[in-house]
N, C-alpha and C positions, 0 to 999 in steps of 0.2 A: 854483441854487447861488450863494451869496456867493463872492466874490474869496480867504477862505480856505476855502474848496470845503466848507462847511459846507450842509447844506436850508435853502431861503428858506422865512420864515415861513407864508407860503402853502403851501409845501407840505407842511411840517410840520402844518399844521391840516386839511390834505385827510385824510392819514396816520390820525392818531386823533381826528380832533372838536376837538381843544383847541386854544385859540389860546394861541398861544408868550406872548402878553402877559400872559395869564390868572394867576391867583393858583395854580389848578388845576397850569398848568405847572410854576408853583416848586414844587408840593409833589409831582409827579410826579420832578421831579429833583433830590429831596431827601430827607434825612430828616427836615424839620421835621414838626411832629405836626399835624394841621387844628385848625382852630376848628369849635366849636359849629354855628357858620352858615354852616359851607361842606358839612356834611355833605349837605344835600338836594342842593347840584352835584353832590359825590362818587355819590350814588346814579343821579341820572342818567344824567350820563355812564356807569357801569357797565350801564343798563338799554338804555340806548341803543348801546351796544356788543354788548350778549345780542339785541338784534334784528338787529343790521346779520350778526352770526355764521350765527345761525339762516336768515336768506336764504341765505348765504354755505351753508354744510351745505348745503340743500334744493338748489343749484345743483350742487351737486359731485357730492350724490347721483344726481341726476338722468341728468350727464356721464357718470360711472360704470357704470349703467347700462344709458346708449346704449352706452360703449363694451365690456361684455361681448357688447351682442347683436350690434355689430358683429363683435366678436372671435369669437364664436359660429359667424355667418355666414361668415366668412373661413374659418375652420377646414373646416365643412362645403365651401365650395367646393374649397376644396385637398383636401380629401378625393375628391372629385367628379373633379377635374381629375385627378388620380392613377390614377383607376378608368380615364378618358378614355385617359390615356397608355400604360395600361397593354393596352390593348386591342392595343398594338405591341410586345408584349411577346417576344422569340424563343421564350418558354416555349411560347408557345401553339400553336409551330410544327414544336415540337421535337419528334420522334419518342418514342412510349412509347420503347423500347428505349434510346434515350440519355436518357432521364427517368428509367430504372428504374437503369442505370449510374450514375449521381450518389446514386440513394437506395441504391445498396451502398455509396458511398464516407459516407456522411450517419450511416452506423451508430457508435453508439456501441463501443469498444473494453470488451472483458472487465474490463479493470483500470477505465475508469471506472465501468462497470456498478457493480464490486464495491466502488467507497468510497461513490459514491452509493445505493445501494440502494435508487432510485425508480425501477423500470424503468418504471411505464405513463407516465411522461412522458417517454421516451425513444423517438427512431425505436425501429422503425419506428411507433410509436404515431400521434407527433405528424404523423406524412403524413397518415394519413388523417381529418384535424381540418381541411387548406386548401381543398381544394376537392374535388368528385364527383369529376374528369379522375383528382388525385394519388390520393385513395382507392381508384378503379380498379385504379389502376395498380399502387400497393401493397397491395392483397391479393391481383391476381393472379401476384405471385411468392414463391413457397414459399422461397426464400432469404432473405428479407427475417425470417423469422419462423423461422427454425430454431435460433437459440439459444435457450434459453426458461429464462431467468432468473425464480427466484420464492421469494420471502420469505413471511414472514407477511401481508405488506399485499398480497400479488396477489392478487385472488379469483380465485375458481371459476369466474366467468365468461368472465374475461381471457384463464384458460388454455384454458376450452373453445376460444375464439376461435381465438387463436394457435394451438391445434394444428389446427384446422381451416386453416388456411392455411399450415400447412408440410409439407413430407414427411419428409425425416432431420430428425431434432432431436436439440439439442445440450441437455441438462439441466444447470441449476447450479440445486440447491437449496440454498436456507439458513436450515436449521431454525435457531431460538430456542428454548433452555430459558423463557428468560425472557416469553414471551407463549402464547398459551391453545394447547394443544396441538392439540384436534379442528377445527379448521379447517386446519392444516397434516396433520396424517393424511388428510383428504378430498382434499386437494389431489397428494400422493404416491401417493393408493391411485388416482386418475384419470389420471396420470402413467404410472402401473405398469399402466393397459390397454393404451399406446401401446409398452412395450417393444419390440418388435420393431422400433421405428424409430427404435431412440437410437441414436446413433453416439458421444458422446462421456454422461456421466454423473459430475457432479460432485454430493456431497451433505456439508451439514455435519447431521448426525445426533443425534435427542437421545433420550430417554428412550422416546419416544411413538411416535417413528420407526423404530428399532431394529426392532421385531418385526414390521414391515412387509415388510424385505427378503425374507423366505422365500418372499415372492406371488408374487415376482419368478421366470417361467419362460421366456422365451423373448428373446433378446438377440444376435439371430442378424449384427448392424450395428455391436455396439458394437467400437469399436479403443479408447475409453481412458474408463477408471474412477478415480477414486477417492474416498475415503471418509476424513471427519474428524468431530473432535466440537466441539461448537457451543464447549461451556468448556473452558479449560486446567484444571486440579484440582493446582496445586501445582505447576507447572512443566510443562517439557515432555515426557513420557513416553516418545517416542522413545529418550530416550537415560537414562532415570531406572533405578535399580534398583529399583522399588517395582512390585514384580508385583502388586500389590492392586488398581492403577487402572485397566488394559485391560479394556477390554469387546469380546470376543470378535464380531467380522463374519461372518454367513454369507453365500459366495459360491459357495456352488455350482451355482447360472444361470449362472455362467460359462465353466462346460463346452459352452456355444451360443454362446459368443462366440467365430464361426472367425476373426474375424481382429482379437484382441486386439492389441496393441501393447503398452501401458501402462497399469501399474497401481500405486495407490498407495494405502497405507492406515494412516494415522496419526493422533499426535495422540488419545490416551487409547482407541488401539483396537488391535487385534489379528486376526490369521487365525491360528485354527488348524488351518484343511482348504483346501487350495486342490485344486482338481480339474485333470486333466491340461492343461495349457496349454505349446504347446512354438513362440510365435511372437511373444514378447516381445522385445523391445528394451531398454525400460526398466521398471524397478520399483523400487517404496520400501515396505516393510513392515514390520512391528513385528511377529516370527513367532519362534514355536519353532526353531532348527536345522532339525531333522527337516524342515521345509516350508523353510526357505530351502534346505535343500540338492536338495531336489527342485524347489523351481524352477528351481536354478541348473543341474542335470542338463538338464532338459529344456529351457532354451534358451540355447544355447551360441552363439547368434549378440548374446547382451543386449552394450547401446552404453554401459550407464548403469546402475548399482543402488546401492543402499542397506542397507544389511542391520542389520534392528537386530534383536539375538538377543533373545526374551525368552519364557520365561526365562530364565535364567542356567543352562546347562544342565552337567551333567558331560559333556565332551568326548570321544565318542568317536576310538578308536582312527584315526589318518590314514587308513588305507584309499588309495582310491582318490582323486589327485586332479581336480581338476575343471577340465578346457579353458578359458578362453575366451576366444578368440583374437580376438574383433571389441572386448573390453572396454575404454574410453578412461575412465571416469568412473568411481570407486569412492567408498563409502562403507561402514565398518564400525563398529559400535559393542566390539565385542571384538576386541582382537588376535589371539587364536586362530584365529577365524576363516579366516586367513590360510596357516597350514598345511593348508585344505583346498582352496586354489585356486593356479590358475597363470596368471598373466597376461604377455604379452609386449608389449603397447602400450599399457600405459597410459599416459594424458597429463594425469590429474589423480587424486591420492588423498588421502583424508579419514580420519582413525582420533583415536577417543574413547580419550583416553589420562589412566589414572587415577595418581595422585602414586605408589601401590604397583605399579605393575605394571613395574618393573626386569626382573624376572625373561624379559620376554615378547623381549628382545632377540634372542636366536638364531631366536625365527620372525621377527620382520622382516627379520633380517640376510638371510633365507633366500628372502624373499618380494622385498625391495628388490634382491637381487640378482639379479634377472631383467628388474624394470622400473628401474634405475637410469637409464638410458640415455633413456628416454623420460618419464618421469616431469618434466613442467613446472611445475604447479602445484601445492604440498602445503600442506594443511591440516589443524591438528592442536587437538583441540578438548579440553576437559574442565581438566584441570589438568597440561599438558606438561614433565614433568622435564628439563632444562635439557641434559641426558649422553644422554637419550633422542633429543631434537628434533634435539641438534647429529649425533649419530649417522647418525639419517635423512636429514639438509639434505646434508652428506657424501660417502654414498651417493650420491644424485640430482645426477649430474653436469650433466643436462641443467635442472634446478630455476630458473624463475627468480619465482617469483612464489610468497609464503610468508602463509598467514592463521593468525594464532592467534586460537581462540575461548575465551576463559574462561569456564570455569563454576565457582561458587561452592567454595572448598574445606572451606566447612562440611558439605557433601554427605559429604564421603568423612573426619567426623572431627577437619578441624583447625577451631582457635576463628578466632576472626579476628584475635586479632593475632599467633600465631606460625603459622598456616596461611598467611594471605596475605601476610604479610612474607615468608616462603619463596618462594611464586610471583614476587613480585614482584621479588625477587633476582636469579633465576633466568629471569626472562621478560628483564631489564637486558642480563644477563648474554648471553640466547641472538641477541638483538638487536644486541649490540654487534660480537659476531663471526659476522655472517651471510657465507655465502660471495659470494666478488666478484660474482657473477653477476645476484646477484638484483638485479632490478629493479621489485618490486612487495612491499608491506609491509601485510597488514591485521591490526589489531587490535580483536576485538571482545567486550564484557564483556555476558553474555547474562543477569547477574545484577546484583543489588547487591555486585557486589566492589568495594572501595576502590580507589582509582586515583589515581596522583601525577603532575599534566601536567608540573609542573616537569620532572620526571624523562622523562617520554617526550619533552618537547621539548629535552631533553639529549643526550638518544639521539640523535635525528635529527637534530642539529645537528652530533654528532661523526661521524656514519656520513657524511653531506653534505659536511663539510668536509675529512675525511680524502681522500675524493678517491678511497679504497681499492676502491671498487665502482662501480655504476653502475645509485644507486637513485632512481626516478623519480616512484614513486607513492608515497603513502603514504597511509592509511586508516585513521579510526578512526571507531569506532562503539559507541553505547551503546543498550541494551535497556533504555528507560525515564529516570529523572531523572538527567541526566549531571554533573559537577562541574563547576564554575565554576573556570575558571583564573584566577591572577594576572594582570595587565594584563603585567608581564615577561614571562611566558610568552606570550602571545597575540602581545607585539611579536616575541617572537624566531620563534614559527611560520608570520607574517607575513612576516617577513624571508627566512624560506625558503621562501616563494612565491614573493615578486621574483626569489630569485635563480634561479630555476627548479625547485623542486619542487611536482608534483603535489599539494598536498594537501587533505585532503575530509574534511570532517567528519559524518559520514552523523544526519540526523537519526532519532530514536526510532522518528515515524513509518513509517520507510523502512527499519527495521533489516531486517525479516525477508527484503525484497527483496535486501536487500546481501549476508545469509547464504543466503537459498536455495540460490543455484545450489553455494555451495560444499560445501551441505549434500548435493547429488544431488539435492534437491526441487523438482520443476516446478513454475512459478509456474501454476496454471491461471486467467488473469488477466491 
């Protein structure tokens, strides 16, 4: 380097070939145009620079190389050294029995089962893929393989497998309309030799599946069933007035099942014969009168039911009514209903309540005055008249946690903008003057109803600030593509987080989980 810390000539000419004095150099650090007679330098130097590269390349490649087989080699020994280390490993010391206790806790849960629907790469599968020792170990225990998960993509194989290595089994089937049916028929109708050792029986059921159930004789283990259909058909049927879309379940194997528990049967289907069964706790049904009331006759110890009439029947005369004194969990689709039962503990009820049904207030009045006192959580679904809800909230002294569920009020008549500007009035309206107590708020729109955030985060800003109660949670939830709030609204429902209120905005994917339980529906999952 020179004294103003510039390359010395020399080593500028080591650099690219070219001497700094050269003519070559000024037209390197120039834009002067060459002469005629310097062209042949200019060639060379480039020729002479495409050789000195080419070694340069051939050297590098070389390097490179070496250093993958280096890298190669290293990797291998680490690999090597690991097998080495591993030979100290506690596994290898560790008793089956607390090896077989970790592959219980290794199991995958129902609910991820049921978003994944990959069961053969889930324990208990993936044990027996590490070594002889774990594969031992895991098919010598019949727990490890007693739920038996199976879709379209589990073969015949799989399952022969699995039920060779368990003894109760727990079945979740989940028929597809949408994939070839006779591979899932073979797979049910082999399923249906092992009945006598289901204990639990979950099926979503499709077209192809249906007439299979009749094979079904002997079920002498199961304690809980139920039955759905693979597609919704327009909503949810449970609670629809369209007798057209139930497709009628035969269940009469179940007259072998001594110690039923639970049974459920929804979701575009129907019983209309159940046979004697008096050792229920809970159930969910989409059934005639006639058959709910004979269920509910004959088990007067149920913790939990559902009752969805269908059809729409002409109501017989009250008659006799019906005990049941262990009931905490209600669920009804018609208020009527109601006149034929007697409840003194309940601590959670649900009623499908339609924008016409004013008239039904003397049987609530009749029915809420027996569980007023214990009635904690009420949820009021369909399209809830504002004189109605406030009536019931009222009543329920002991109330402290309130869900409304909307369903569309096109259903029952109105258009949508003077049907749902009514609800929505009136939903303002029943929200504003909740009683003091309550301390839990959900709201959930199970349709496409229009929805104003402004206005709900109105609400909850005057009910919060007023100071008047002592509400904690608050919850809202949408079935499908939710509205987009204003950035004001979002600040101001922010704001009443800081200051401390609970609130939760339940994603689409999550709706049903959030309704379930208020609906009486076991998640089986």
């Amino acid at each position: 380097m020179d004294v103003d810390g510039h390359p010395s000539p020399d080593v500028v000419k080591n650099l690219n070939g070219v001497d700094p004095e050269s003519k070559l150099h000024i037209l390197l650090h120039s834009n002067q145009p060459p002469d005629c007679c310097q062209f042949p330098a200019i060639r060379d130097a480039i020729s002479s620079i495409d050789g000195r590269l080419e070694l340069l390349d051939g050297e590098i490649s070389t390097l490179r190389h070496r250093l993958a087989q280096l890298e190669e080699d290293r990797d291998a020994l680490s690999r090597s050294r690991n097998q080495h280390v591993g030979i100290f490993s506690p596994l290898r010391r560790m008793p089956p029995e607390t090896l077989g206790e970790i592959f219980t806790w290794a199991l995958p849960s129902l609910a991820d089962l049921h978003k994944r629907k990959s069961f053969i790469k889930q324990s208990p599968w993936v044990l027996t893929h590490v070594c002889s020792q774990w594969r031992a170990i895991a098919i010598s225990m019949p727990s490890l393989w007693s739920v038996v998960c199976v879709d379209c993509n589990y073969s015949l194989a799989a399952a022969e497998a699995q039920i060779s290595r368990a003894q109760r089994l727990k079945i979740h089937f989940y028929g597809s309309e949408e994939r070839e049916a006779r591979p899932q028929v073979r797979l049910l109708r082999f399923l249906i030799q092992h009945s006598a050792r289901w204990e639990e029986l979950y099926i979503q059921l499709t077209e192809g599946l249906l007439p299979l159930l009749p094979s079904i004789r002997n079920v002498p283990s199961l304690r809980r069933v139920a039955f759905e259909w693979d597609k919704d058909e327009g909503g949810d049927s449970d609670d629809e007035d369209d007798d057209n879309a139930a497709r009628s379940v035969v269940v009469d194997y179940l007259r072998t099942a001594c110690h039923l528990s639970d049974l459920m049967v929804c979701r575009q289907l129907s019983v209309h014969f159940l046979p004697p069964i008096n050792q229920l706790t809970r159930y969910h049904a989409h059934a005639p009168w006639d058959t709910h009331r004979g269920i509910l006759s004959a088990n007067l110890a149920l913790v939990e039911a559902h009752i969805n009439v269908y059809p729409y029947p002409v109501w017989p005369a009250t008659g006799q009514v019906i005990q049941l004194s262990q009931l905490r969990r209600l669920y009804v689709s018609h208020a009527e209903v109601l006149q034929y039962l007697q409840v003194a503990i309940l601590e959670q009820f649900t009623l499908y309540l339609r924008w016409h049904e004013m008239y039904l207030i003397p049987a609530l009045d009749r029915f809420v005055a027996d569980t007023s006192s214990t009635v904690r959580r009420l949820c009021l679904r369909g399209l809830p008249h504002e004189a109605l809800a406030s009536k019931l909230m009222n009543r329920c002294t002991s109330l402290i946690e309130l869900a409304i569920i909307i369903v569309g009020g096109d259903r029952y008549g109105f258009d949508e903008d003077s049907g749902h500007a009514t609800v929505a009035n009136d939903l303002v309206e029943l929200i504003t003057y909740l009683p003091s107590q309550i301390t839990g708020l959900h709201l959930t729109f199970e349709d496409k109803s229009p929805f104003d955030y402004g206005l709900w985060a109105d609400v909850l800003e005057s009910r919060w600030r007023m100071g008047q109660g002592s509400l904690r949670v608050a919850t809202l939830c949408f079935n499908g593509r939710r509205p987009k709030p204003e950035p004001g609204t979002l600040e101001k429902l922010g704001s009443l987080r800081e200051s401390g209120l609970d609130y939760k905005l339940v994603k689409s994917a999550d709706w049903w989980d959030h309704v379930a339980p208020w609906m009486c529906c076991p998640l089986w999952y």
